[in-house]
C-alpha positions as a Python dict, from the first residue, in 0.01 Angstrom:
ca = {
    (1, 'X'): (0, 0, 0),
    (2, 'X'): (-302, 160, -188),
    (3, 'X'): (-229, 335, -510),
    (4, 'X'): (-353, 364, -829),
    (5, 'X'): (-351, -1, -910),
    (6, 'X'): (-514, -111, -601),
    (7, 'X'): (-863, -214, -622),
    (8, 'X'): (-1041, -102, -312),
    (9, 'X'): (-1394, -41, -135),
    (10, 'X'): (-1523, 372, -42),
    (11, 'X'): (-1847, 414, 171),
    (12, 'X'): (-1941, 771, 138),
    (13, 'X'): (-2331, 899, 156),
    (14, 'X'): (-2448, 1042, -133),
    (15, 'X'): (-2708, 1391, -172),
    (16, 'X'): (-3036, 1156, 10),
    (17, 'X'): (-2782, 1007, 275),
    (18, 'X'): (-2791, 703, 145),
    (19, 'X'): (-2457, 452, 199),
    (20, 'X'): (-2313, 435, -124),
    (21, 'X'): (-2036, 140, -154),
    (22, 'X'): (-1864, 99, -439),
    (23, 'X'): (-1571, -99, -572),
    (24, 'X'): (-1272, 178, -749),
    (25, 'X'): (-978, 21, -954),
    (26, 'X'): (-763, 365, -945),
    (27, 'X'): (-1007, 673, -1046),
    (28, 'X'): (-1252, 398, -1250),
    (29, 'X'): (-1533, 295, -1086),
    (30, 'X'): (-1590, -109, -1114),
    (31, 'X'): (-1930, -146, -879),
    (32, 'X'): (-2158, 38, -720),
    (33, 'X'): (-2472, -15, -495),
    (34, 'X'): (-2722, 245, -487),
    (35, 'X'): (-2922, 91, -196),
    (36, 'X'): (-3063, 301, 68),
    (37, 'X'): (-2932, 293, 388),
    (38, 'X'): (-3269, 97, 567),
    (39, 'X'): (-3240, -165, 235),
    (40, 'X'): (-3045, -366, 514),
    (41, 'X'): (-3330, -419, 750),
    (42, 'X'): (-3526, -513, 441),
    (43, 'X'): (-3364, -818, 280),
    (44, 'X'): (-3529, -1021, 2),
    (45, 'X'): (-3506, -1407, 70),
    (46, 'X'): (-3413, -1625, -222),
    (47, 'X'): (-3575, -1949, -127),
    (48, 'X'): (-3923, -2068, -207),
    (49, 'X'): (-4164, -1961, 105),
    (50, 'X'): (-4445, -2295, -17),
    (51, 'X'): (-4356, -2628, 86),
    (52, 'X'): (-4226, -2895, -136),
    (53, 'X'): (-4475, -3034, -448),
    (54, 'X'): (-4737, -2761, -377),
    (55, 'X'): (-4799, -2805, -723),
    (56, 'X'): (-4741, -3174, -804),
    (57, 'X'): (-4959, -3300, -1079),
    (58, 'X'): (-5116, -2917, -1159),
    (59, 'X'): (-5008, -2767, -1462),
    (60, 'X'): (-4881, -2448, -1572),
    (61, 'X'): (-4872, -2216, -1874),
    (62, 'X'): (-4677, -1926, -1850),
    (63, 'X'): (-4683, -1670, -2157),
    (64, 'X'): (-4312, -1485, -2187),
    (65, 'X'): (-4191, -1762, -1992),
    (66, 'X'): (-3845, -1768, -2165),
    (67, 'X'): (-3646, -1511, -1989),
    (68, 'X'): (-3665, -1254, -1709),
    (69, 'X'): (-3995, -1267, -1457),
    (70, 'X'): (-4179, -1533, -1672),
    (71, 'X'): (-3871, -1757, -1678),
    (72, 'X'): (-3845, -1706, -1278),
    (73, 'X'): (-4138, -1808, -1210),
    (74, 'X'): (-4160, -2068, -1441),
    (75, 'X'): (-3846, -2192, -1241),
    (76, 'X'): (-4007, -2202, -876),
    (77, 'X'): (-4359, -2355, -1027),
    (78, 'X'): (-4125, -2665, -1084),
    (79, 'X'): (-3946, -2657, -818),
    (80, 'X'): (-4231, -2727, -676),
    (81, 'X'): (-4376, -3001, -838),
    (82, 'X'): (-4586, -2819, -1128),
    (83, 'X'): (-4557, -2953, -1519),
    (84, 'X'): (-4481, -2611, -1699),
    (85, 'X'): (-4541, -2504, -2028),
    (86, 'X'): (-4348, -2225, -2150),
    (87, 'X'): (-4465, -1981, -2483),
    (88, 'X'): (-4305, -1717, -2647),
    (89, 'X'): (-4271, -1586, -3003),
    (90, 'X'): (-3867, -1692, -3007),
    (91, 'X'): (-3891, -2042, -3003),
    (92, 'X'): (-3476, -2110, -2974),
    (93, 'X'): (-3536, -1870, -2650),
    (94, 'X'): (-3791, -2069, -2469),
    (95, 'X'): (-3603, -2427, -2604),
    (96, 'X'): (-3307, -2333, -2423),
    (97, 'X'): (-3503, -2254, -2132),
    (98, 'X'): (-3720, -2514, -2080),
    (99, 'X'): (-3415, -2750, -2104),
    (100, 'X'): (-3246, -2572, -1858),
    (101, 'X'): (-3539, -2564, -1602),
    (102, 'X'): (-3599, -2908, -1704),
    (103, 'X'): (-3260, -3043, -1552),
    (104, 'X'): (-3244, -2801, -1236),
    (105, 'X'): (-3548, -2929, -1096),
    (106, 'X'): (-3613, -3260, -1262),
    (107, 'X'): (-3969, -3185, -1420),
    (108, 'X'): (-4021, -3160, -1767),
    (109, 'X'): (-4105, -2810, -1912),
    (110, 'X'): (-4249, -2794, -2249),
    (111, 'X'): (-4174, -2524, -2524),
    (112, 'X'): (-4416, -2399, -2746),
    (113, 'X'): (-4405, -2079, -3012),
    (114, 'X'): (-4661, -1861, -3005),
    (115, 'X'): (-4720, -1467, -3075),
    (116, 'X'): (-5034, -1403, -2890),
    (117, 'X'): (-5101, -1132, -3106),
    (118, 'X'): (-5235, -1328, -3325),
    (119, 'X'): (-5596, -1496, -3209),
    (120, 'X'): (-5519, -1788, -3439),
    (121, 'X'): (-5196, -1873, -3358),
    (122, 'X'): (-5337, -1839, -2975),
    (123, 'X'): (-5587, -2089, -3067),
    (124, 'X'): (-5333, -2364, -3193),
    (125, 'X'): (-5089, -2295, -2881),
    (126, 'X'): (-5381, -2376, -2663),
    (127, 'X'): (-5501, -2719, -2838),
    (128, 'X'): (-5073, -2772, -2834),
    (129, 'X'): (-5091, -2703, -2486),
    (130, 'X'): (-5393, -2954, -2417),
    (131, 'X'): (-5244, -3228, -2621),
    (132, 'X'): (-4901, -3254, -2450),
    (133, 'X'): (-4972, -3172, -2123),
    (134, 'X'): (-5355, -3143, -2074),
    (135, 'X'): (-5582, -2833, -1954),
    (136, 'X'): (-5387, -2604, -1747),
    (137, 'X'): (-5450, -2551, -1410),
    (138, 'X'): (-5274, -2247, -1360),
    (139, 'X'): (-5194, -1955, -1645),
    (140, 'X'): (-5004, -1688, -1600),
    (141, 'X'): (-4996, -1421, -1848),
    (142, 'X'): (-4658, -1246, -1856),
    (143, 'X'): (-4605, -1218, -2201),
    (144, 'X'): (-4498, -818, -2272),
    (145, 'X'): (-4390, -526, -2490),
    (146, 'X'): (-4241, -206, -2360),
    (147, 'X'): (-3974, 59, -2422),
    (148, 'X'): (-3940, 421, -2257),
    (149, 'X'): (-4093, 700, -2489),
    (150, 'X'): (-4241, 1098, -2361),
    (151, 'X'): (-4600, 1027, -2447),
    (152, 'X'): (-4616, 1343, -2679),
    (153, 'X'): (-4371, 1119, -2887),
    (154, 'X'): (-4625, 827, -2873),
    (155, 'X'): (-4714, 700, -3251),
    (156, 'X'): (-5008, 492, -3347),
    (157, 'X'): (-4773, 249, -3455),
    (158, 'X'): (-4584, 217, -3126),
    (159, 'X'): (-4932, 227, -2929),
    (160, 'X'): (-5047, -26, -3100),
    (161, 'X'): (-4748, -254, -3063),
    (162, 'X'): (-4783, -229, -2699),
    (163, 'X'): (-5156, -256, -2653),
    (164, 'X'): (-5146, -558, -2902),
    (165, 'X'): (-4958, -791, -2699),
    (166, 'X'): (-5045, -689, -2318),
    (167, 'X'): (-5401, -609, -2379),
    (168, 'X'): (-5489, -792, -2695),
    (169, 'X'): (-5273, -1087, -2610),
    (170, 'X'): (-5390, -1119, -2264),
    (171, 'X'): (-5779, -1130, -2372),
    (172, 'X'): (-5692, -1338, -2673),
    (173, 'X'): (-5519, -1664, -2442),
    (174, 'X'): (-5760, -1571, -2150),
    (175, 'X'): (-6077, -1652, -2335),
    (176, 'X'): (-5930, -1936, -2541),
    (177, 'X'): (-5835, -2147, -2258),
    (178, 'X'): (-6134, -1999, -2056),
    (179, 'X'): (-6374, -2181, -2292),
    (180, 'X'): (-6173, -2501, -2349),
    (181, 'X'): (-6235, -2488, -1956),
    (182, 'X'): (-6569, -2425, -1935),
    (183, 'X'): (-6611, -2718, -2198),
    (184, 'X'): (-6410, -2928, -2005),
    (185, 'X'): (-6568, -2799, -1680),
    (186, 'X'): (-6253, -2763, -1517),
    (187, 'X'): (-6183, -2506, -1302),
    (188, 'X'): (-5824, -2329, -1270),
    (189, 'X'): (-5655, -1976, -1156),
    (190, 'X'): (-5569, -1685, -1432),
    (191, 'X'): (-5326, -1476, -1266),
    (192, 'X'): (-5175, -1169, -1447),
    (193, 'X'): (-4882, -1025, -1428),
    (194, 'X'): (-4826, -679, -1651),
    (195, 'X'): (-4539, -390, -1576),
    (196, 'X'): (-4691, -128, -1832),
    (197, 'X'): (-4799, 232, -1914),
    (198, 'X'): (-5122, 382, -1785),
    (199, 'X'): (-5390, 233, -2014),
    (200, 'X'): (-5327, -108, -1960),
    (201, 'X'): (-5285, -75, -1607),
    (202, 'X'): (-5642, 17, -1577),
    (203, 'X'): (-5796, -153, -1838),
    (204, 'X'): (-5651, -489, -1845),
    (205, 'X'): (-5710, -586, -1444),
    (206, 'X'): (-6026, -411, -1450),
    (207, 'X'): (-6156, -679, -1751),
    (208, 'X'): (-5987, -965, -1562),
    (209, 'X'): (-6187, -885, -1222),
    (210, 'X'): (-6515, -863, -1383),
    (211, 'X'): (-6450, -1202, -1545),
    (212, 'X'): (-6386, -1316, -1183),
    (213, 'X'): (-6731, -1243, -1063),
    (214, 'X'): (-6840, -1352, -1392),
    (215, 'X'): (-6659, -1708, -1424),
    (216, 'X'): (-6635, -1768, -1072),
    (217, 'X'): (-6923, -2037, -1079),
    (218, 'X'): (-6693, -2212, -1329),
    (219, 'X'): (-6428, -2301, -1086),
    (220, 'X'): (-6171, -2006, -1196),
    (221, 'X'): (-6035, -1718, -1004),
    (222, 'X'): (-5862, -1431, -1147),
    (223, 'X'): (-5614, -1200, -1018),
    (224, 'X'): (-5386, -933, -1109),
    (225, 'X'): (-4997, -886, -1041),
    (226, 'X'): (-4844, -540, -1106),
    (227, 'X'): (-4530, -533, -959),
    (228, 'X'): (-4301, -214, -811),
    (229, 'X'): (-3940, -225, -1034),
    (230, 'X'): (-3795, -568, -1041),
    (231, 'X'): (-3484, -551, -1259),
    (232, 'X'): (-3437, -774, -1568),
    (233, 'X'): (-3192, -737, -1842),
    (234, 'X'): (-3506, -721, -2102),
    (235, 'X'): (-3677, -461, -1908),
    (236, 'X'): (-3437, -253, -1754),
    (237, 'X'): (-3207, -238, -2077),
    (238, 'X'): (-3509, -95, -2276),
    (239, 'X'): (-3680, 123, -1996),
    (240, 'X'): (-3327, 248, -1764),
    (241, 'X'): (-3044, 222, -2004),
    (242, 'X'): (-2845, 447, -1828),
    (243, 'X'): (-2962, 362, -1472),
    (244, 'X'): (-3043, 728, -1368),
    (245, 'X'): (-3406, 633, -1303),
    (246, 'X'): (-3350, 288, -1093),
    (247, 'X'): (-3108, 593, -866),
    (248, 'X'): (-3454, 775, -823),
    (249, 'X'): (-3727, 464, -756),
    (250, 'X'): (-3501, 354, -481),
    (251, 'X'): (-3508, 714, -337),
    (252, 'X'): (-3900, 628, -341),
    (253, 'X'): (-3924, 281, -239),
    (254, 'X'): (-3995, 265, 173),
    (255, 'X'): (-3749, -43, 175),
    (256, 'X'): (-3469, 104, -39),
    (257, 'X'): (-3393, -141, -287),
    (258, 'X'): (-3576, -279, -578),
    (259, 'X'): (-3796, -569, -543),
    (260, 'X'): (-3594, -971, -660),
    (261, 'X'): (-3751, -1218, -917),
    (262, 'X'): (-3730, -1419, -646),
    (263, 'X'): (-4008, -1216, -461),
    (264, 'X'): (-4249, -1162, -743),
    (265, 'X'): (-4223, -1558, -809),
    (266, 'X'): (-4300, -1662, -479),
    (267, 'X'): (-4640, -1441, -489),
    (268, 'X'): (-4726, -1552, -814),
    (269, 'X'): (-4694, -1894, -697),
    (270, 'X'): (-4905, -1828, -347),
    (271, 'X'): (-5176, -1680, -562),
    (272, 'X'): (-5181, -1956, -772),
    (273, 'X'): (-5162, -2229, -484),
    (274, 'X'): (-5485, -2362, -264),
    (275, 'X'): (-5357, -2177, -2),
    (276, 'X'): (-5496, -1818, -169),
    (277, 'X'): (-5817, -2015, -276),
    (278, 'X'): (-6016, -1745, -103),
    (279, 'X'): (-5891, -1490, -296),
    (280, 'X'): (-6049, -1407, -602),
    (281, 'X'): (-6051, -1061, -803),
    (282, 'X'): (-5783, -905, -618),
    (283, 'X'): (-5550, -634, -775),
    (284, 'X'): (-5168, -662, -616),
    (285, 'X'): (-4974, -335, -678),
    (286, 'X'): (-4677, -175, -653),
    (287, 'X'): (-4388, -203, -399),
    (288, 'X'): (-4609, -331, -100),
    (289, 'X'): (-4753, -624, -302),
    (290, 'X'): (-4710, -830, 15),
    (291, 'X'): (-4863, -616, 246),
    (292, 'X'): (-5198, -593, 13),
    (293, 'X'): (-5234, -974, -18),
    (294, 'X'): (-5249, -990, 373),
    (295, 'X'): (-5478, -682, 462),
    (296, 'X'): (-5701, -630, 144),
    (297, 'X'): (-5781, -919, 11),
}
């Protein structure tokens, strides 16, 4: 008998058409899945798409690897064989982390602290990194700052908190560990991965890919992840608090959902495998990521 106390599921289409199904306890509303209707010929696969030790004996270092996208595909890098090392400016966070990563997949992931704001503190990660686990073969710079602001409301302050770690930080570990590479001559991939505002979206990539044609004859390639909306607690608790605007990207998005972890780790980790060693300088973007890597490289 359904009444009040009864806890069952209502398919109804909401103002776009889209199948809304939800989960009602009475007149409260426990769950509800915003997909669009085609989401269903769309869906993301969870396992890893390389085969097993792609990356034995390469190692990683992964910037922001403690939680969210960094921490996913710090995950998958082991999975598959790769010795990870994990930074981020909460030590405790990226601890707990590499201990749990550590026992999933059975391949030691180091912690280290580091704010790579700060050149010098960048410069002591790196020789940390090279001491424990030796030069890196692949580095992925994830680390981040954001939060949702009307740019009229922009300060210098808040500007330059975000420009300070995703532009500043990013040039700051790229060229250490470029030159303890070039000393070394060892080559490696960069590959970066940024969800930000406007000005580091253009600026950032753009000084990666020159550094590709530049650094190429050193053995390195470089290119650039920026993902469509992938939702994180960190992220989406700072940027969609309310979840009104992940209700209008998936209007947007031709697949009608939002994009996994899952799916942005297993194109970070193509990039960074042999089997993308012709690509070099390439800018992946948006919701179609997939679709660029195969037709524009």
């Amino acid at each position: 008998m359904k009444g009040e106390d009864t806890v069952y599921m209502i398919s109804e289409n909401d103002k776009y058409g889209r199948g809304a199904w939800f989960f009602s306890y009475g007149t409260k509303i426990l769950y509800q899945n915003t997909e669009a209707v085609q989401s269903k010929f769309f869906p993301p696969l969870q396992k890893a798409m390389l085969p097993p030790n792609s990356f034995q004996g390469k190692v990683a270092f992964i910037t922001g690897g403690g939680t969210g996208l960094g921490k996913g595909m710090t995950t998958l890098l082991s999975s598959l064989g790769a010795q990870c090392v994990i930074a981020s400016r909460k030590i405790d966070v990226v601890k707990v982390t590499a201990e749990q990563i550590s026992s999933q997949t059975g391949n030691k992931v180091h912690a280290i602290q580091c704010d790579v704001r700060d050149p010098e503190m960048v410069k002591n990660t790196v020789s940390e990194l090279i001491k424990i686990a030796g030069h890196p073969d692949i580095v992925i710079n994830n680390a981040a700052g954001n939060f949702i602001s009307p740019t009229e409301r922009l300060s210098p302050n808040a500007w330059k908190t975000i420009t300070d770690i995703v532009l500043n930080g990013t040039v700051f570990v790229t060229l250490e560990i470029g030159k303890q590479l070039i000393k070394a001559q060892k080559g490696m991939l960069f590959i970066l991965h940024i969800f930000i505002g406007p000005m580091c979206y253009f600026i950032v990539p753009q000084s990666l890919l020159s550094l590709a044609a530049e650094w190429g004859k050193y053995g390195m390639r470089f290119n650039v992840i920026q993902p469509g909306p992938i939702k994180t607690k960190g992220a989406f608790s700072r940027l969609d608090p309310t979840g009104e605007f992940e209700k209008e990207m998936i209007d947007r998005i031709p697949c009608g959902r939002l994009g996994t972890v899952e799916e942005l780790a297993n194109l970070a980790a193509f990039l960074c495998s042999d089997y993308a060693s012709w690509i070099n300088g390439a800018v992946r973007s948006g919701t179609s990521l997939v679709l660029h890597v195969l037709l524009n490289i």
